[in-house]
Structures are given as structure tokens and as C-alpha cells.
C-alpha positions in Angstrom: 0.0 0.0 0.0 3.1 2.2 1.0 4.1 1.7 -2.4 1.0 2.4 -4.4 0.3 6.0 -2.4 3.8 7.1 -3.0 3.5 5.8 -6.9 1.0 8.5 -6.9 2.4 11.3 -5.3 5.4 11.7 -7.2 3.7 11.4 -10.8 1.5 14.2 -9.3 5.3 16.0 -8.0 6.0 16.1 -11.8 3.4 18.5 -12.6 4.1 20.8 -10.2 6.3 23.0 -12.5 2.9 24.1 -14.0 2.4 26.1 -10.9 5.9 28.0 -10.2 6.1 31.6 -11.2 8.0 33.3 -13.8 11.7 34.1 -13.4 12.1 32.3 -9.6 14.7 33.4 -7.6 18.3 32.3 -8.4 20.2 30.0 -5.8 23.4 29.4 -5.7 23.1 25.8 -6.2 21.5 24.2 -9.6 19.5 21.5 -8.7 17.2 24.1 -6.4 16.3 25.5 -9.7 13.9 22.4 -10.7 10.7 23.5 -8.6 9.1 19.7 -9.2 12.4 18.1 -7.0 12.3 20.8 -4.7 8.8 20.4 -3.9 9.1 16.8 -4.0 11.8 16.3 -0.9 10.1 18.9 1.0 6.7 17.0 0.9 9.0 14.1 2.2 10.7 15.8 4.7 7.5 18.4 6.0 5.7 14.9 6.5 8.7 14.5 9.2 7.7 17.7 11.1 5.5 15.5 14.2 7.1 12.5 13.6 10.1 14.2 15.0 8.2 16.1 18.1 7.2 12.9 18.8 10.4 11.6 19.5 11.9 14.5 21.1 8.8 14.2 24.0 11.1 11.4 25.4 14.4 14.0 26.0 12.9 17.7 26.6 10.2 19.5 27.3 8.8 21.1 24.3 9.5 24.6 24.8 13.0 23.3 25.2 13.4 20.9 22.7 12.4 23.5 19.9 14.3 26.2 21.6 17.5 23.3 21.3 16.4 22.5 17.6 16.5 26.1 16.3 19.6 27.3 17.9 21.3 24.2 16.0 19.9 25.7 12.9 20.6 28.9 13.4 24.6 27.9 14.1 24.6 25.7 10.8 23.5 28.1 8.9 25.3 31.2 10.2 28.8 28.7 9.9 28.0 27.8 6.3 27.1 31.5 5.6 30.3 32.6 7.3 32.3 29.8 5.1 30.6 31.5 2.1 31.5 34.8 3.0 27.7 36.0 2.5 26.2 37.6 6.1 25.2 41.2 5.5 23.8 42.1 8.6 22.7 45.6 7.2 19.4 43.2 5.5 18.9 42.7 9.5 19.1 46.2 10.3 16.7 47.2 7.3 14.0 44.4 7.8 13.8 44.0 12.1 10.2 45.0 12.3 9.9 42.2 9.3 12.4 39.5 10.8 10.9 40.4 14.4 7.0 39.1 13.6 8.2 36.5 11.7 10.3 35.3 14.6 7.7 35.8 16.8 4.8 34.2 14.6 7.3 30.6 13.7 8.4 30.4 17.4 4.8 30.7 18.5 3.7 28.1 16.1 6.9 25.6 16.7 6.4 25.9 20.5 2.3 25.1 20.2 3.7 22.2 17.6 6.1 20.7 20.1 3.5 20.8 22.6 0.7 18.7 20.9 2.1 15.8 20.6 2.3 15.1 24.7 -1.5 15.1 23.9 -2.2 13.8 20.6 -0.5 11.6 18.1 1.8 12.6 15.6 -0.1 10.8 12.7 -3.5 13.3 13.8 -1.9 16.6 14.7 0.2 15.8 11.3 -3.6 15.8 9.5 -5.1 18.2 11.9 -2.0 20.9 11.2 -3.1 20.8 7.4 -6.0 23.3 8.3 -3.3 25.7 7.4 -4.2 25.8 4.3 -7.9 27.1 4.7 -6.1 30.1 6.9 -3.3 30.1 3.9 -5.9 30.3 1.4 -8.0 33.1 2.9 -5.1 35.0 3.8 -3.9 34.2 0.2 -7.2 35.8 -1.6 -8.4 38.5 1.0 -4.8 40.0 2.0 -2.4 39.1 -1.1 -5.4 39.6 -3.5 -4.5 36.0 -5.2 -6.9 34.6 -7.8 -7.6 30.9 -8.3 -9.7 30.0 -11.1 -13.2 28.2 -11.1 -11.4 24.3 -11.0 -8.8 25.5 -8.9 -11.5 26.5 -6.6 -13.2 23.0 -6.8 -9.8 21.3 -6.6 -8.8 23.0 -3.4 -12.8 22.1 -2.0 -12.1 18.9 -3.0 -8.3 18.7 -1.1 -9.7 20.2 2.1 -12.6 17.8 2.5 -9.8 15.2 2.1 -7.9 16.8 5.1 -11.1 16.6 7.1 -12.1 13.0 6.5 -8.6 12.3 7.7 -8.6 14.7 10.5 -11.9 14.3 11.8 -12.2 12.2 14.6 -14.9 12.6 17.4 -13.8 13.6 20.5 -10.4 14.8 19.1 -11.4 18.7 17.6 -12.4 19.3 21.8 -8.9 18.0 22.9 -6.4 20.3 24.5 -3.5 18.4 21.4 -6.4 19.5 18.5 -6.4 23.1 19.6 -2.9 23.5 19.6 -2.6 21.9 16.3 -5.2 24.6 15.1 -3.2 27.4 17.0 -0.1 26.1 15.3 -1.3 26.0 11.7 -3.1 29.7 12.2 0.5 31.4 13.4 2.6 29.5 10.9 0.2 30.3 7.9 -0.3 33.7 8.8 3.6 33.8 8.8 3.9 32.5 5.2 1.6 35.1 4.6 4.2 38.1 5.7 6.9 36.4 4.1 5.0 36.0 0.7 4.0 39.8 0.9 7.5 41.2 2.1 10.1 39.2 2.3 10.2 38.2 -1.4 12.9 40.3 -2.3 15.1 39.7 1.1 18.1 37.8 -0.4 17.3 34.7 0.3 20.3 33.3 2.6 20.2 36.2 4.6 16.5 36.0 5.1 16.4 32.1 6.1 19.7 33.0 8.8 17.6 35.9 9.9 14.3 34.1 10.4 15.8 30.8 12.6 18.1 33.4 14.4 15.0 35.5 15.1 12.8 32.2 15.8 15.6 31.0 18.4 15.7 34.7 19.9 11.8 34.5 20.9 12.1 30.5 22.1 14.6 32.0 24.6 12.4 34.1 25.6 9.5 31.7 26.1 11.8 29.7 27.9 12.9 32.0 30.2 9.4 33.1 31.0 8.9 29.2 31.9 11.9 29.6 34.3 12.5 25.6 33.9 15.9 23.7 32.2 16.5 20.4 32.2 20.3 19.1 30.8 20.2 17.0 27.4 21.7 13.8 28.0 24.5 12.6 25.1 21.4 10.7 22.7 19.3 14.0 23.1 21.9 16.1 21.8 22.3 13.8 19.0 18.1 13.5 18.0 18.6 17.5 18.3 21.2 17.4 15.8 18.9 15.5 13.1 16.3 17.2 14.1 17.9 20.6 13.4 19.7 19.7 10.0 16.4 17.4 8.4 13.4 19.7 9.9 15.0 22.9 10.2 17.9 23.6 7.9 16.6 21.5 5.0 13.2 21.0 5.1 12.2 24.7 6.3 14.9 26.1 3.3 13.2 24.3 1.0 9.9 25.7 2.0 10.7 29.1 1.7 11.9 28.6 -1.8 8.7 26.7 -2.7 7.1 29.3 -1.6 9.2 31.7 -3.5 8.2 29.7 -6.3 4.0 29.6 -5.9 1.3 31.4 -4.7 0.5 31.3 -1.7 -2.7 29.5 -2.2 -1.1 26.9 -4.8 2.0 26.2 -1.8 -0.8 25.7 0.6 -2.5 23.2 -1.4 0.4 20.8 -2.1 1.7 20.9 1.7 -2.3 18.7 1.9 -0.1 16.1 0.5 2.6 16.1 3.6 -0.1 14.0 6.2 -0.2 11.3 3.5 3.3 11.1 2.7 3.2 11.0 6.9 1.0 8.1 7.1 3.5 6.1 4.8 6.0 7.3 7.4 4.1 5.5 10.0 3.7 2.2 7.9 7.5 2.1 7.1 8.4 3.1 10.8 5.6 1.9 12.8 4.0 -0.6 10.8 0.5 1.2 11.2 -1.8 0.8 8.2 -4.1 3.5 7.1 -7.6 3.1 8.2 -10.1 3.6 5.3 -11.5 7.0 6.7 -7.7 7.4 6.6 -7.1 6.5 2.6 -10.2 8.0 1.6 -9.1 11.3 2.9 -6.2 11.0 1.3 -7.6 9.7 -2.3 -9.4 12.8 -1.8 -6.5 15.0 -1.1 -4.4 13.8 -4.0 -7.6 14.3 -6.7 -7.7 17.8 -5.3 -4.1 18.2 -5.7 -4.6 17.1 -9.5 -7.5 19.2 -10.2 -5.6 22.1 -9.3 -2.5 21.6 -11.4 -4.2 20.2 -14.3 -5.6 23.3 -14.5 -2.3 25.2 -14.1 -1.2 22.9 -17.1 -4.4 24.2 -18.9 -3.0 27.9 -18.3 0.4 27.5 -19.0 -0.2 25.3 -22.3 -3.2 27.1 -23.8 
């Protein structure tokens, strides 16, 4: 089964190019020119994102463990920048109000994150967290006046009732886990939104050092508020340093050139694919099985997921 839903997300990946915008961004680094790989390995490694709260519950509390997780980040990428010769810390100085919500907005969300999963599983709040997209989506055609056309519309309708067959689960929307799922996905969408409508022309190394620097700064906060501190022990340091490099480093790089890359709205809509890519996850790891409300949510996801960029194709071909 693993197999079969994977078979069909990555014919899906190869359409994505329909979607990216004209003249993206240049990196430094080839490969991150083709949009459909880029997307592709950050479906894989967003998917990761609870999976990997999950396992740091066992070491730190959460505030902790995320504080610990971004302040790895931010030293690996200040060191390669460094290497690189490419910090300008004048982009800091220019963009603080910018750098400061954004901080303040991820660190919020990635605390609320970390903390769910003492409460609910990683498999649900992964499925619950995709209710980011109807807050990406409004935000995407009410603040950053986005258009989607009439079968993108249906597409995305037909996605999101995928995420809530898959999320919906009685008993779990009243849960103290659900609500800070929801609280998660509402701060980290309305931080895409900011980026998307100023940050686009931040250069792009600078802006990713900037935003984990200015994440870590606010954790530290939040965990001095707390007043609490408990010493990692050798394996905790080590699951921090994974954590860091795969969720952090590359998997939220990644994202912010996807997002570079797509609307708003279109990013959102492909990140519905991350909880099924997170289920497969749990069968390779775990050895859980979907559950039929679980494959039907996601049949449903992927079909909406096609809808939308076959009509992209449509566009772009016509």
C-alpha cells in the first residue's frame, strides 16, 4: 500500500512545475532551480515535522526541545554562511520590524507544535495541522489579492474535505492536542503570509539565517518566561542534531523557496499532500496501516491536488 500512495504522489510532484512563477529566484546551487524536486523532498521531509516532536517528548520538554532545535539551525547556517562569505547584517538592520514578527509568529507556532504531541499523536496533529491551508488560502485571496480560477476552486474544496475525513475524529477537535494543532497552523500560515507579501525580495540566505536566528531569539524568551531547564543527555543532543539539520535547515529552506516559487494558495494546497506522505511514514516506521477513513481522505487530497494543477497545465499550455 506504501508503495501504491507514494507511486501517486510523485507522478503528481512532476506537474508541479505548472504552478511556479516566472523568473524564480536564483540559488546558488542548480539542482534548487527544478521546482518539481524541490517540492518533492520537502513533501518528504514536512511529513517528518511530528514525527520528530514525537520523538523529542522522550528527551525535553517542548519549549526546550524546539528552543534546542532552532539554535542548531541557526549555528549551521550562520557557519555555512560565514564559510561563504555571504552575512550582511545591514538586511537585519533594514528588515527588524519584518524579521521580528516572523520570529515571533514561527516560534509561537513551533512551541504550540512541540506541545501537541504530549497530547495527541503525531499521525492526527500531522492531518489536523493541514488546516493551514484554509487560513493560507483566505489569507492568500483577501490580503495578497490572489486569484484561483473556477477548477482551482473546486480542486482545493475537493483537497480540504480530504484533510477533514482524515482529520476528523470525534472527540479529538475538543482536545487540548487539536487546539494547539489549530493554534499552530493559524501562526505559521499567517507567517507564510508576511513572508509572501515582504520578504520576497530579502536575499534569500540572509532571510532564512535571519528568520531561525529571530525564531531562536523568541524561544529564549518563552523559555525564560517558563523559568524551567532540564540538561540533554548525550542521545538527546544527538536526536537534536537530526532534528535541526532534516526539519530545520533543510526541510524549512526548502519551503521558503517553494514558496518563492507559488502562490501562496497553490504552496498551501500541495503541503495537503505532507499527512499522507506522513502516514506512509508511520507504515514504514511503525508498521500502522491506514484506516479507510484514513485512505479515503487522502484519495481525496491527491484528486484535489490534481484538479488544481491540471488546470495550471491548462494555463500555461493554452
Amino acid at each position: 500500500m506504501a508503495f501504491c500512495w507514494l507511486t501517486a504522489v510523485v507522478p503528481t510532484a512532476t506537474l508541479f512545475s505548472a504552478m511556479v512563477q516566472q523568473n524564480p529566484p536564483a540559488t546558488p546551487f542548480p539542482l534548487l532551480q527544478n521546482a518539481p524536486l524541490v517540492i518533492t523532498i520537502l513533501l518528504l521531509l514536512d511529513s517528518l515535522h511530528y514525527v520528530f516532536a514525537r520523538l523529542l517528548r522522550n528527551y525535553l520538554p517542548p519549549v526546550q526541545a524546539a528552543l534546542f532545535v532552532l539554535g542548531i539551525a541557526t549555528v549551521e547556517t550562520a557557519v555555512f554562511l560565514l564559510w561563504r562569505r555571504k552575512v550582511r547584517l545591514n538586511i537585519l538592520r533594514q528588515n527588524l520590524w519584518f524579521f521580528a514578527v516572523v520570529g515571533l509568529l514561527v516560534a509561537g507556532a513551533t512551541a504550540l507544535s512541540f506541545a501537541s504531541v504530549r497530547y495527541v499523536d503525531a499521525g492526527t496533529a500531522s492531518m489536523l495541522a493541514q488546516t493551514s491551508t484554509l487560513f493560507a488560502l483566505a489569507l492568500g485571496l483577501f490580503w495578497l489579492r490572489e486569484k484561483l480560477h473556477r477548477i482551482e476552486l473546486l480542486g482545493a474544496s475537493v483537497a480540504l474535505l480530504g484533510i477533514f475525513v482524515i482529520s476528523f475524529q470525534p472527540g479529538d477537535v475538543l482536545r487540548v492536542g487539536s487546539l494547539l494543532v489549530l493554534a499552530s497552523a493559524l501562526l505559521y500560515a499567517l507567517h507564510a503570509a508576511v513572508v509572501k507579501r515582504y520578504g520576497q525580495e530579502i536575499d534569500f540566505a540572509n532571510f532564512f539565517l535571519f528568520r531561525v536566528g529571530s525564531t531562536t531569539f523568541f524561544l529564549l524568551l518563552f523559555m525564560a518566561g517558563q523559568g524551567s531547564w532540564q540538561r540533554p543527555s548525550g542521545v538527546a543532543w544527538l536526536v537534536l542534531l537530526l532534528v535541526a539539520t532534516v526539519n530545520i535547515v533543510c526541510s524549512r529552506a526548502l519551503y521558503y523557496l517553494a514558496l518563492r516559487r507559488l502562490q501562496i494558495s497553490h504552496h498551501a494546497i500541495l503541503l495537503t499532500l505532507s499527512p499522507v506522505i506522513a502516514i506512509i511514514w508511520s507504515l514504514l516506521l511503525f508498521g500502522e496501516a491506514p484506516t479507510r477513513q484514513g485512505f479515503m481522505g487522502g484519495t481525496a487530497v491527491l484528486l484535489g491536488v490534481f484538479i488544481v494543477t491540471w488546470q495550471q497545465r491548462r494555463q500555461v499550455t493554452a
